[in-house]
NUDO-106852 format. One record per residue (C-alpha): z, x, y; residue number from 1. Coordinates in nm, 3 decimals. Layout:
BEGIN
((Z,X,Y),NUM) ...
REM end
This chain:
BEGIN
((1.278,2.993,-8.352),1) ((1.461,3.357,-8.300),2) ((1.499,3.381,-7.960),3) ((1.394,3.755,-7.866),4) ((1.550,3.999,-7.702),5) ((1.453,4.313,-7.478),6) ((1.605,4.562,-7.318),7) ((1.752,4.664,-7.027),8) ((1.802,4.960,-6.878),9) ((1.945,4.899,-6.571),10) ((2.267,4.860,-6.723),11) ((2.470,5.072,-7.007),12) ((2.770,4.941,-7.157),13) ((3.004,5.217,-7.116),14) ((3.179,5.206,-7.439),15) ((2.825,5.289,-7.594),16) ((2.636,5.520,-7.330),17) ((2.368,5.560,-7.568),18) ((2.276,5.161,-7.641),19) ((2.107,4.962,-7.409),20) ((2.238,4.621,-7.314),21) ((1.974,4.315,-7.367),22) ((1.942,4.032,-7.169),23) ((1.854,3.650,-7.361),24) ((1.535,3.448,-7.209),25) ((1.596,3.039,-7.133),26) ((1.426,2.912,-7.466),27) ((1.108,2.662,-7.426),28) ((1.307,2.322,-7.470),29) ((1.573,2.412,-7.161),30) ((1.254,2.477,-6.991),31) ((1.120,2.180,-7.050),32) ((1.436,1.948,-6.991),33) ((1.445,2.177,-6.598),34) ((1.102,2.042,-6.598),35) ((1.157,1.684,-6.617),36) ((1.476,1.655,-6.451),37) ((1.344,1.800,-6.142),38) ((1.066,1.531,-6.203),39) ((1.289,1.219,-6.218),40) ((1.484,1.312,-5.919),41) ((1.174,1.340,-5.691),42) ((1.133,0.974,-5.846),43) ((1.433,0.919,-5.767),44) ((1.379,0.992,-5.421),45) ((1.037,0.814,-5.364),46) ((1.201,0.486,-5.522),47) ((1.508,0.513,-5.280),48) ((1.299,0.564,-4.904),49) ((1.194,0.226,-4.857),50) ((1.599,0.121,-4.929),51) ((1.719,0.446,-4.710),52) ((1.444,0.341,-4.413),53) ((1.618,-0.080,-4.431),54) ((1.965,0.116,-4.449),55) ((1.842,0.310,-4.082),56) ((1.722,0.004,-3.930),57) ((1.993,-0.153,-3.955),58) ((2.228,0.071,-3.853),59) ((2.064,0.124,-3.566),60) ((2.021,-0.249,-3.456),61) ((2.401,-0.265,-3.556),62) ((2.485,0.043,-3.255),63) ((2.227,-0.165,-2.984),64) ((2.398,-0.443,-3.033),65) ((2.720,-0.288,-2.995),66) ((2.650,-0.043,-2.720),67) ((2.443,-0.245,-2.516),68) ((2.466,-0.592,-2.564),69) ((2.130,-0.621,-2.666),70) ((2.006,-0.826,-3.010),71) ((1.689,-0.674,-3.133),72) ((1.515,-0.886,-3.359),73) ((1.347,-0.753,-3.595),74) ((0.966,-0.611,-3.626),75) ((0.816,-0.892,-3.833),76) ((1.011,-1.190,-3.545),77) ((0.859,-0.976,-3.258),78) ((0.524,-1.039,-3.401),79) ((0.535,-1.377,-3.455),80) ((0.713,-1.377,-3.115),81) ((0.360,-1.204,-2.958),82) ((0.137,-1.432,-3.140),83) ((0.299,-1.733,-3.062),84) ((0.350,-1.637,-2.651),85) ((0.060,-1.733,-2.408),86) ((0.267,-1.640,-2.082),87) ((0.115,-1.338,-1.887),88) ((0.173,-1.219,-1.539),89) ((-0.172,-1.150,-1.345),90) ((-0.271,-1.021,-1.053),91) ((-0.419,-1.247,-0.847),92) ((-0.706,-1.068,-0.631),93) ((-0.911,-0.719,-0.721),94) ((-0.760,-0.406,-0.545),95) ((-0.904,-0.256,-0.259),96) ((-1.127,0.081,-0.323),97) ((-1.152,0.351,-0.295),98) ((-0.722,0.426,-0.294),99) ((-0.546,0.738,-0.163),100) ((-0.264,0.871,-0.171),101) ((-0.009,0.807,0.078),102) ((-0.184,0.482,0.204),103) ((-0.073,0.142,0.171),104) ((-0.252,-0.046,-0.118),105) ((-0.412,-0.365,-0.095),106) ((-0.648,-0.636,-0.192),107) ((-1.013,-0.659,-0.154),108) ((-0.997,-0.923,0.149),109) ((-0.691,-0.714,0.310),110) ((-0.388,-0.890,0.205),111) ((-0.102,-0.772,0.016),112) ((-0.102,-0.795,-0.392),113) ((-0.013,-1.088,-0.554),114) ((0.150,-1.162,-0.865),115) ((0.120,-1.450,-1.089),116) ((0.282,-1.638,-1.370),117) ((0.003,-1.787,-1.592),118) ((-0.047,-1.983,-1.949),119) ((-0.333,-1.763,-2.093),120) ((-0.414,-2.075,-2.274),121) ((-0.611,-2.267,-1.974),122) ((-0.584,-1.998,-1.707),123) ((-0.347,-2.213,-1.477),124) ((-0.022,-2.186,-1.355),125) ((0.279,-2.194,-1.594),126) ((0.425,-2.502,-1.747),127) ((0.699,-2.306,-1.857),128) ((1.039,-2.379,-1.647),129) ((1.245,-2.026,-1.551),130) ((1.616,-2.087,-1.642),131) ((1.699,-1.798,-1.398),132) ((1.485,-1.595,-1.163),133) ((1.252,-1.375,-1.334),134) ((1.311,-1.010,-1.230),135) ((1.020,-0.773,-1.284),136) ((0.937,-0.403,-1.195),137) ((0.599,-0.205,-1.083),138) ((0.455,0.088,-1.236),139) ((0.191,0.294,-1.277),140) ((-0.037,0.300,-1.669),141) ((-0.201,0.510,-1.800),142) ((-0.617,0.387,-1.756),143) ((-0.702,0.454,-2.084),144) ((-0.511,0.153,-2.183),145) ((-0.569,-0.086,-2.296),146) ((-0.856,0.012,-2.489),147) ((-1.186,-0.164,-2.421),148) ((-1.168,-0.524,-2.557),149) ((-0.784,-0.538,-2.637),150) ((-0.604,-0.836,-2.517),151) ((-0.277,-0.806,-2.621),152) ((-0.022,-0.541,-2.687),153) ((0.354,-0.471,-2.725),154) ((0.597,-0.395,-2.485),155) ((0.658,-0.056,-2.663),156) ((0.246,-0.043,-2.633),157) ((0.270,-0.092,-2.246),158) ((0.584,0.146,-2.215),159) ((0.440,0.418,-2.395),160) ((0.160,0.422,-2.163),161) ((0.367,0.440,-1.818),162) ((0.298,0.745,-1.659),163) ((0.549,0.922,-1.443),164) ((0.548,1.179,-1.219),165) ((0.525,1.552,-1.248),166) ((0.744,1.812,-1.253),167) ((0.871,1.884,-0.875),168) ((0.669,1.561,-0.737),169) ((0.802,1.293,-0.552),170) ((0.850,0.958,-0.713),171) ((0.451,0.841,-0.832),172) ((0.445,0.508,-0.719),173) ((0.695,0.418,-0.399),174) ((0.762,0.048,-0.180),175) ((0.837,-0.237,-0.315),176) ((0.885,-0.182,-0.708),177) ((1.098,-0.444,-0.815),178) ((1.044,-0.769,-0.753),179) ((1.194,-1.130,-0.841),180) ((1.003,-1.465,-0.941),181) ((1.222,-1.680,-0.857),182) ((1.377,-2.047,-1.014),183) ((0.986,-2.261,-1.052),184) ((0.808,-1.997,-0.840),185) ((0.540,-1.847,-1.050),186) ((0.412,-1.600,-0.753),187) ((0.552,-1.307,-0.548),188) ((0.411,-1.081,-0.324),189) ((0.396,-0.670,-0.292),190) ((0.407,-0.665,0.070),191) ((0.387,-0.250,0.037),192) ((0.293,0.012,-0.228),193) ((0.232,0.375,-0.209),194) ((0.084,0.553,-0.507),195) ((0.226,0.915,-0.353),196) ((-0.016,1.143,-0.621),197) ((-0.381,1.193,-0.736),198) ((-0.472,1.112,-1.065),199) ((-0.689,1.401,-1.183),200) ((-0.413,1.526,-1.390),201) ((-0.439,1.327,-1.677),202) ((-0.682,1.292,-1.922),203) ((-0.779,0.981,-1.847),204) ((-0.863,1.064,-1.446),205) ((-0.744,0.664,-1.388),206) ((-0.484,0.474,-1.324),207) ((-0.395,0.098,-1.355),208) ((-0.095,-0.077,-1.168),209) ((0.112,-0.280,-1.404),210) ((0.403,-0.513,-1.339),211) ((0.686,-0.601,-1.691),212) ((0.930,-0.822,-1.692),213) ((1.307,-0.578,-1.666),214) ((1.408,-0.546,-1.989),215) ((1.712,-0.749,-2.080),216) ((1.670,-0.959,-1.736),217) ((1.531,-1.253,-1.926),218) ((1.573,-1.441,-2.277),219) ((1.267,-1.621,-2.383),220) ((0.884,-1.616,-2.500),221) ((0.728,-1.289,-2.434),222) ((0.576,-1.245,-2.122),223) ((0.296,-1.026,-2.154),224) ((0.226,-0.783,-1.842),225) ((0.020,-0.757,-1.593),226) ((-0.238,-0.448,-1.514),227) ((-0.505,-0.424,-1.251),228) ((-0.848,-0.265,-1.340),229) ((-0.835,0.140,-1.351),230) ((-0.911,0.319,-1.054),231) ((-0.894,0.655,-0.968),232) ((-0.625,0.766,-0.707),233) ((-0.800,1.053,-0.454),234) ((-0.593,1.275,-0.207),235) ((-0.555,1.114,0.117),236) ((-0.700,1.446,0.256),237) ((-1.058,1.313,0.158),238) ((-1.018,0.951,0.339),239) ((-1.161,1.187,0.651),240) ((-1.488,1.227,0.444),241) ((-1.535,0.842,0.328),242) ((-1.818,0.645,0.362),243) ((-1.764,0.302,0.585),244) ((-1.930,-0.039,0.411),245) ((-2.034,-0.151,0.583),246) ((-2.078,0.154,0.896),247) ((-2.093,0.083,1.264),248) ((-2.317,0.197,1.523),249) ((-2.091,0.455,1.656),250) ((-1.963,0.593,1.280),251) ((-2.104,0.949,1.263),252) ((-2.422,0.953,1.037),253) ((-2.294,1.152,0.731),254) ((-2.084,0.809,0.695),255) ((-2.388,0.714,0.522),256) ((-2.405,0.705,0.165),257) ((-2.636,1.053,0.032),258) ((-2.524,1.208,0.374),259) ((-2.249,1.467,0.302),260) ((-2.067,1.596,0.602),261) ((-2.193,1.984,0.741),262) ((-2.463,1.918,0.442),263) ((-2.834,1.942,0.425),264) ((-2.922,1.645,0.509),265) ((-2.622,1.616,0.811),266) ((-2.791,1.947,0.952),267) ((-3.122,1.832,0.968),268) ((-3.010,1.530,1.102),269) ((-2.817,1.665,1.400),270) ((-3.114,1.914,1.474),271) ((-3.335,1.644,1.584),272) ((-3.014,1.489,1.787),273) ((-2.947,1.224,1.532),274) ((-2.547,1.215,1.559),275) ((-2.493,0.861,1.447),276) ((-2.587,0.562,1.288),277) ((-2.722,0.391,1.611),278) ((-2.943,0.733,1.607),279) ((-3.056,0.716,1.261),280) ((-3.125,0.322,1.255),281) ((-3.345,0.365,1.635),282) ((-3.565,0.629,1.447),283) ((-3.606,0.429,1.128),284) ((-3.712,0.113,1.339),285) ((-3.971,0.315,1.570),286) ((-4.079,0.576,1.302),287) ((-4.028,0.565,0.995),288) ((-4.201,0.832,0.832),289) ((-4.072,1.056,1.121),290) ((-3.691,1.025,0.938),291) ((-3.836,1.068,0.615),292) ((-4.003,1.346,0.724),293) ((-3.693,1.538,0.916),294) ((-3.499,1.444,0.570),295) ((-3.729,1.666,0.370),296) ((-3.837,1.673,-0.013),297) ((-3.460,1.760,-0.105),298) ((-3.434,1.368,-0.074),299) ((-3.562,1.191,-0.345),300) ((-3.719,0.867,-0.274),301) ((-3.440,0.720,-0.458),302) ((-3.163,0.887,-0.286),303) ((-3.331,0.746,0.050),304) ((-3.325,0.398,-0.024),305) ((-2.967,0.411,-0.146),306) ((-2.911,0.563,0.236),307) ((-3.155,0.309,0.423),308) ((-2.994,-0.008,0.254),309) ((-2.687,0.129,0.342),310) ((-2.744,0.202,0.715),311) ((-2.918,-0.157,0.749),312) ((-2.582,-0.290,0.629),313) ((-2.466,-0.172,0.971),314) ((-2.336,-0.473,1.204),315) ((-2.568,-0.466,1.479),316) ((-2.390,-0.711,1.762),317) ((-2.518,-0.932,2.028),318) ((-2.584,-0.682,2.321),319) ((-2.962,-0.654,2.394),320) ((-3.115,-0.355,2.630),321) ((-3.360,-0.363,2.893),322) ((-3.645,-0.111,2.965),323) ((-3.789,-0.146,3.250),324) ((-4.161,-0.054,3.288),325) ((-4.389,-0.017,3.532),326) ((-4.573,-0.401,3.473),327) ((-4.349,-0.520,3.191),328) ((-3.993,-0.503,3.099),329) ((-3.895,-0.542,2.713),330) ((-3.577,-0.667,2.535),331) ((-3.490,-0.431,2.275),332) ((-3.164,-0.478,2.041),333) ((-2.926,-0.173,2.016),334) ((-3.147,-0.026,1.735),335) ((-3.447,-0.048,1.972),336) ((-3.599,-0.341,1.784),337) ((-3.842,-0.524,2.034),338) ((-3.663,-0.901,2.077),339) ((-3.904,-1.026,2.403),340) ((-4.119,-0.957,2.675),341) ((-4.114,-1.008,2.998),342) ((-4.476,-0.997,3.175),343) ((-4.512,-1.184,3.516),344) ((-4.314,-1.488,3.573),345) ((-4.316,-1.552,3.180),346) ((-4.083,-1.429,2.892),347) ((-4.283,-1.379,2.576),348) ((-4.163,-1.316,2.215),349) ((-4.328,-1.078,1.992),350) ((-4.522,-1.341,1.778),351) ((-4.696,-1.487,2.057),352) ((-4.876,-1.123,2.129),353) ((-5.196,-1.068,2.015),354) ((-5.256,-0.693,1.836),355) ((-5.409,-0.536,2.082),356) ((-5.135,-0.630,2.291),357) ((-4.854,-0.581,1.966),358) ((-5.033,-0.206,1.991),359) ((-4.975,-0.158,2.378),360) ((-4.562,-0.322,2.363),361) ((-4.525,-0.108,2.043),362) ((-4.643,0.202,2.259),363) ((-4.363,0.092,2.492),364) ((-4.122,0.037,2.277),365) ((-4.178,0.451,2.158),366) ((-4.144,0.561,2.535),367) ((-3.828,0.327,2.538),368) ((-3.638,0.529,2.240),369) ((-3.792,0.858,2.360),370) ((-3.594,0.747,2.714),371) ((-3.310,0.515,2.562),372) ((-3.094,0.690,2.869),373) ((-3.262,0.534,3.130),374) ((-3.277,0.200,2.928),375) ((-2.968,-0.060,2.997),376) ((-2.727,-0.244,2.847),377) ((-2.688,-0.634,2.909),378) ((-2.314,-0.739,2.798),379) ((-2.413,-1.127,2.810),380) ((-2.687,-1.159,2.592),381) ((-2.986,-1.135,2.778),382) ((-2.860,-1.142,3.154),383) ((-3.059,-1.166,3.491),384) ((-3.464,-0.985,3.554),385) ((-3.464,-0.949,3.882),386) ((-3.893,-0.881,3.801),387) ((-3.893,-1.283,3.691),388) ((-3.771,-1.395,4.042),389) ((-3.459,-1.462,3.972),390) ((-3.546,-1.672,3.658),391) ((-3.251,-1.684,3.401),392) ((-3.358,-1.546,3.038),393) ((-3.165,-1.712,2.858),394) ((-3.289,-2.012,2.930),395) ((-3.636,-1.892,2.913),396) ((-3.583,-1.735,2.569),397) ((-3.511,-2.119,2.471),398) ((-3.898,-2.169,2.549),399) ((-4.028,-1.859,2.391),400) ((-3.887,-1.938,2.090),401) ((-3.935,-2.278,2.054),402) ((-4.248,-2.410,2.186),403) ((-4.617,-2.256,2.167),404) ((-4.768,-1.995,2.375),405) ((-5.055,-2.231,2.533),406) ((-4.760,-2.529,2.607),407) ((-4.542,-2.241,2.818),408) ((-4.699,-2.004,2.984),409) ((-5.040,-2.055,3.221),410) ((-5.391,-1.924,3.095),411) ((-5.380,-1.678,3.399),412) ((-5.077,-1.502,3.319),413) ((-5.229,-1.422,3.000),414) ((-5.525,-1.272,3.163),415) ((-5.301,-1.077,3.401),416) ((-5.128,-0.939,3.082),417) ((-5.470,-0.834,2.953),418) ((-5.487,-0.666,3.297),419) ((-5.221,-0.495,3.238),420) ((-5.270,-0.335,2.848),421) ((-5.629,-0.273,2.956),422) ((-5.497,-0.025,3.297),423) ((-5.213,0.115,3.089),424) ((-5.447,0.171,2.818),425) ((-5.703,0.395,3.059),426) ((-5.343,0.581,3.192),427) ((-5.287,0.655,2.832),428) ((-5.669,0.789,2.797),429) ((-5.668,1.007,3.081),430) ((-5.335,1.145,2.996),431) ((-5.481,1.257,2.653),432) ((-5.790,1.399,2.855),433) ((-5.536,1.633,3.064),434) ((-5.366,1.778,2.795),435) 
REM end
């Protein structure tokens, strides 16, 4: 084939001003041959990765071992290595919740963290003998691993999941970070840690605790690591505004679950002089529907059981109060709860009341709350009523509560009893009348 030619006319060749120069185009077949040469050596190069990636490799476990002492097997042995390993360090007890920053961590019953050395196989402590003590570090993972499920990993798994701390912060976790198992001790204690930052900042908005075995501190089966549950980390600045489980009668009532502090509910509360929980739990025992009432629609029936159950959690003591009437004086426990009766020469419980006479003590018991200052508080249980002659309760309450009303107390003092409701009950009557 002619090859063809055109012209050019940037160019003039200056012997002949007046021809143009031409310029020759690459023919088809050099084409072709640029074609497939570029072709073979892209072949080239996908047949030679695979032998440049094993060249890499090796070099590189050729400098650790050189610069650090350090023989790392290769990929395929550290699997086996994983599969074939049933050591783990655990944790022996749940944390303690909520954390905050700042504040000491521990476990649910109080007592510092513990760490253990287990066979996953059966659960129990380790058969395996430590040639050398075992020397392991504390840090803080990532909660969104391990995912949901997973139960094992790499080390380069659990590494890649440490989390550090920001920019400018203080160290993230602080105390005692490094620990030793030592020689055929398979537990240690964290006597104190600090987690010194929130953990809103990452995605996750958890963190676990995790302890690993120092790298290069020990030759042997893997030992897979151990990682509490995630939990989220707030800022110690909130601990002011937690709830108490379970409250006391002196904790401020927004302590209660549903009750937020200078909120709705705390408002109302406090308008109606109910500061605490002793306040709240006197007002649910005498009336009910009065608290549910002050509390208002904006509670949802839900939403007030959640804060009932959790105010009858409350640890109520042994004290006992006295209110002195008039005829009778009653026994009331610190949430004005009526406990006894004491009518005459005779100590009565409230079972052994008939209604009529439940109605009239109930009536009491309202005036009693409606006057809890002038009501008093006996230290010793149930103490001395100087209206029984001297007669010492606590012995009495023995008979009350163990024997029946007809074997204890004389048919007459019953009558005088009646007596009583029926001339407190014409008082009440005329009262109405009045008003």
């Amino acid at each position: 084939m002619a090859a063809k030619r055109i012209q050019d006319g940037s160019e003039e060749d200056p012997k002949h001003p007046d021809q143009k120069r031409l310029r020759r185009l690459p023919s088809f077949a050099t084409v072709i041959r640029e074609v497939m040469m570029a072709k073979t050596i892209q072949n080239l190069f996908m047949a030679m990765e695979p032998l440049l990636r094993t060249v890499v490799q090796e070099e590189l476990e050729r400098i650790l071992v050189q610069r650090t002492g350090f023989i790392q097997r290769p990929f395929q042995a550290q699997l086996q290595e994983l599969e074939a390993s049933t050591l783990q360090l655990i944790f022996q007890k749940q944390l303690s919740l909520p954390i905050y920053t700042g504040k000491k961590i521990e476990t649910v019953d109080g007592t510092p963290l513990q760490v253990l050395l287990i066979d996953r196989k059966n659960g129990l402590q380790s058969p395996f003998t430590l040639s050398s003590p075992l020397k392991l570090e504390v840090v803080v993972i990532d909660g969104c691993f391990p995912s949901e499920g997973q139960e094992n990993w790499t080390g380069l798994e659990f590494d890649k999941h440490i989390v550090k701390e920001r920019n400018g912060k203080r160290p993230l976790i602080i105390g005692e970070t490094n620990l030793t198992l030592k020689d055929n001790c398979y537990c240690c204690s964290i006597v104190e840690l600090i987690i010194t930052d929130n953990s809103s900042w990452i995605k996750s908005r958890h963190f676990r605790i995790g302890v690993r075995v120092i790298a290069r501190s020990y030759e042997g089966p893997r030992i897979l690591e151990a990682m509490t549950d995630r939990f989220m980390v707030k800022d110690h600045r909130g601990e002011s505004y937690k709830k108490h489980h379970p409250p006391s009668l002196t904790d401020e009532v927004w302590r209660l679950e549903k009750i937020g502090k200078d909120g709705t509910f705390h408002k109302r509360l406090a308008a109606e002089s109910i500061n605490n929980v002793q306040d709240f739990l006197k007002l649910l025992s005498v009336d009910p529907s009065r608290l549910r009432k002050i509390l208002g629609t904006g509670m949802s029936d839900r939403v007030w059981e959640v804060t009932v159950s959790h105010a009858r959690t409350c640890t109520l003591g042994q004290n006992t109060y006295l209110y002195r009437g008039s005829q009778l004086n009653l026994l009331l426990s610190p949430i004005c709860e009526l406990k006894g009766i004491v009518a005459q020469n005779s100590t009565l419980s409230p079972q052994q009341l008939t209604k009529s006479q439940r109605d009239f003590v109930q009536q009491m018991v309202r005036e009693a709350y409606e006057h809890w200052d002038m009501v008093e508080e006996n230290f010793d249980g149930f103490g001395n009523i100087h209206s029984v002659e001297n007669m010492n309760m606590a012995e009495q309450s023995q008979q009350w509560y163990s024997e029946p009303l007809q074997n204890t107390l004389p048919q007459f003092e019953i009558e005088d009893f009646d007596e009583i409701e029926e001339e407190a009950h014409n008082t009440l009557q005329r009262g109405y009348k009045n008003e």
